[in-house]
N, C-alpha and C positions, 0 to 999 in steps of 0.2 A: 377657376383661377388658382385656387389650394392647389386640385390637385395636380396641375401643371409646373407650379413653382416646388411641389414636394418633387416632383420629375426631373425637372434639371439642375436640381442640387444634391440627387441622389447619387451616390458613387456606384458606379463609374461613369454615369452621364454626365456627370460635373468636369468631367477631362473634357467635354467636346462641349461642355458649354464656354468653356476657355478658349479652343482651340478654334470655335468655328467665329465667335465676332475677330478673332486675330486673323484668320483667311479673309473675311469677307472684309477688314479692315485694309488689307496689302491688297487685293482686287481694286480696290475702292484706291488706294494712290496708286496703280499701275495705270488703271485707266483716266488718271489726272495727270498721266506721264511724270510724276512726282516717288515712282521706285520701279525699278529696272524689271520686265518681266525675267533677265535671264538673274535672278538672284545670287543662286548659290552655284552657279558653275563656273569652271576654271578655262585658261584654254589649251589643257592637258589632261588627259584620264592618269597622269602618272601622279600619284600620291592623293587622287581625290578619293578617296575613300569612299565619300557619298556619291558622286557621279558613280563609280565603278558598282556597288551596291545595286541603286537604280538600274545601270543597265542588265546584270544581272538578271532583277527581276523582270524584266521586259518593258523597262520604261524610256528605251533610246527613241529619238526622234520628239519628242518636247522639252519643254522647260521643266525643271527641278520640281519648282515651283509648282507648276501645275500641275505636276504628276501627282505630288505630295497634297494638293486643294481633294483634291479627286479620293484619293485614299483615305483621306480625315471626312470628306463629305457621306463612304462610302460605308467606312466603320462606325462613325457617327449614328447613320438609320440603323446600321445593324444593332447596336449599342441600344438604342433608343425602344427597340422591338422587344428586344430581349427583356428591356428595365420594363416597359408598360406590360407586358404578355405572362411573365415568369415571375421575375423576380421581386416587383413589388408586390405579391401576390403571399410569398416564401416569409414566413419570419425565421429570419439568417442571425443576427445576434451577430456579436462576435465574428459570424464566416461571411459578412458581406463583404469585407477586405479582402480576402481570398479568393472568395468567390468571385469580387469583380474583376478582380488583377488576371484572372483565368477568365471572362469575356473578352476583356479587353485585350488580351493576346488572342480568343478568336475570332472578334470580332475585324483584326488587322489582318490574320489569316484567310479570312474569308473573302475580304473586301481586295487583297492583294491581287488574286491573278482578276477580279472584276474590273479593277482599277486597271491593270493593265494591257487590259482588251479593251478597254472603253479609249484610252490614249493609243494602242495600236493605230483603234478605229478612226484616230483625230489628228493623226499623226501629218499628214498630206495636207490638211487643212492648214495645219501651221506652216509647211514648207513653203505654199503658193501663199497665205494671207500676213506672213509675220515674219517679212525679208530680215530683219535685226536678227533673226535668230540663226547664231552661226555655233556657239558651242554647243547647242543642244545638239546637234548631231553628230557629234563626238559618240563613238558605240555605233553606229550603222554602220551596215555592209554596201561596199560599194561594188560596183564591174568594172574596171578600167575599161574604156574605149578605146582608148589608142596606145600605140607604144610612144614614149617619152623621148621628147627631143634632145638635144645634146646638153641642154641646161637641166633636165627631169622633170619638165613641167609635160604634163597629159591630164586629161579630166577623166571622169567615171560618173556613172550614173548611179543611184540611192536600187540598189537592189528591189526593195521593197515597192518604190513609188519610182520609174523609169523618166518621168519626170523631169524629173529632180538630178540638173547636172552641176557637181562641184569639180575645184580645179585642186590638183593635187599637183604636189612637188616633192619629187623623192630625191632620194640620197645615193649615191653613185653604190655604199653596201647596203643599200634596202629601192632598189627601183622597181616599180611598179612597171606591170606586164598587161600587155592588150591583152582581153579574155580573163583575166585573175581578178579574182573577188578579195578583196583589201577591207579593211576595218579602219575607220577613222578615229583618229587616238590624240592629235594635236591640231589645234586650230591655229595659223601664222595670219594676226590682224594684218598686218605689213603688207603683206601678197594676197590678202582676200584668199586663202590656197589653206591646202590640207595637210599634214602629213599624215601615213597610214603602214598598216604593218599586213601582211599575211593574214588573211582570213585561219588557219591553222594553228599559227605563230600564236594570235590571240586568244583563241580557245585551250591549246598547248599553257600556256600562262595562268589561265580561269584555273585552269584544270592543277595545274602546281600548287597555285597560289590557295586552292580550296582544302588540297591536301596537307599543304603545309600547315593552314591553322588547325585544322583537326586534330595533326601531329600534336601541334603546339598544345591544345585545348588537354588531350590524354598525360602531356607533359607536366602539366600544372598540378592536375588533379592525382599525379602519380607522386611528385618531386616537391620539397617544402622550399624550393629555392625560389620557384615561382615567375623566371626570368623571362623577358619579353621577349618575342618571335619578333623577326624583322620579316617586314612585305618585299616579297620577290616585287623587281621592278620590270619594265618593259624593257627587252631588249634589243639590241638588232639598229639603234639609233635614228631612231623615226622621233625620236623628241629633242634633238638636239638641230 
């Protein structure tokens, strides 16, 4: 019992001894229908920083939330392995601050793309079993099936899970085309409906928006002015 209790109050296990009764805590009222499984999503990828993040790392197609239980559950054993295997082992002095702060970024490193192959793998399960769930698919590629009627309403199917049919409504400068792979970027509660931009257009934008902080990041570290980068935003009027 010592040496279990020297264990999860050792640094860095002590991060996930915080972090994991807080997950299994929000589980515990989602499943009391007492806190929203879609927590932290928006019904637009424009200005979400964390949605956009998330999808990035290949976590489109669930909740926040769950993407984020998985990642802490994932780093957490890794974390855990490492303190029982290595490091309680090491007299560290002084470099066990250092030294855990440098687990604990690989331990998130590692558990990253696991976590997001493990959600990949869960992703369909949500579609068909957790109808509520309509922002989390904000970030998935779709196919248009039809060409759009004179209002722009046509549907597409989820690339990934063919399934999986939602209803999209474009905009007379951004219409969605039968055959074209579209990216879904705003959810419109009101019409149950999507909007969505260019499978290209979105990547195009990933691809600025990465450059641009880099830019910015060289900026800072060059320049004592220090001044903030503004985020490129989605354009082409799929959010409006």
């Amino acid at each position: 019992m010592e040496t279990f209790r020297q264990l999860v109050l050792s640094f860095p296990v002590v991060v996930f001894s915080v972090l994991l009764p807080l997950v299994a805590l929000y589980w515990l009222l989602v499943a009391l229908h007492l806190a929203p499984l879609e927590l932290f999503e928006h019904d637009s990828l424009k200005g979400d920083h964390l949605a956009n993040s998330m999808v990035s790392l290949g976590f489109a197609g669930v909740p926040v939330a769950f993407a984020l239980s998985v990642l802490i559950v994932l780093a957490g054993g890794i974390t855990v392995a490492l303190e029982g295997f290595v490091l309680r082992w090491l007299s560290l002095g002084v470099f066990r601050v250092p030294l855990g702060l440098a687990v604990l970024w690989a331990a998130f490193a590692i558990a990253s793309p696991l976590a997001a192959g493990l959600c990949q793998a869960l992703h369909r399960w949500f579609h068909r079993h957790v109808k509520s769930q309509c922002c989390s698919l904000l970030g998935e590629c779709v196919e248009v099936t039809a060409e759009p009627d004179t209002e722009g309403w046509t549907r597409g199917v989820l690339v990934d899970d063919p399934e999986c049919e939602v209803r999209l409504h474009g905009k007379p400068s951004n219409m969605p085309r039968a055959g074209e792979r579209r990216v879904l970027v705003k959810h419109i509660a009101d019409e149950a409906a999507y909007r969505s931009v260019a499978e290209s257009d979105f990547l195009d934008a990933r691809t600025r928006l990465s450059r641009l902080r880099l830019k910015h990041g060289k900026y800072r570290s060059g320049s004592p002015s220090g001044r903030p980068a503004t985020s490129p935003e989605w354009r082409g009027g799929a959010h409006q």
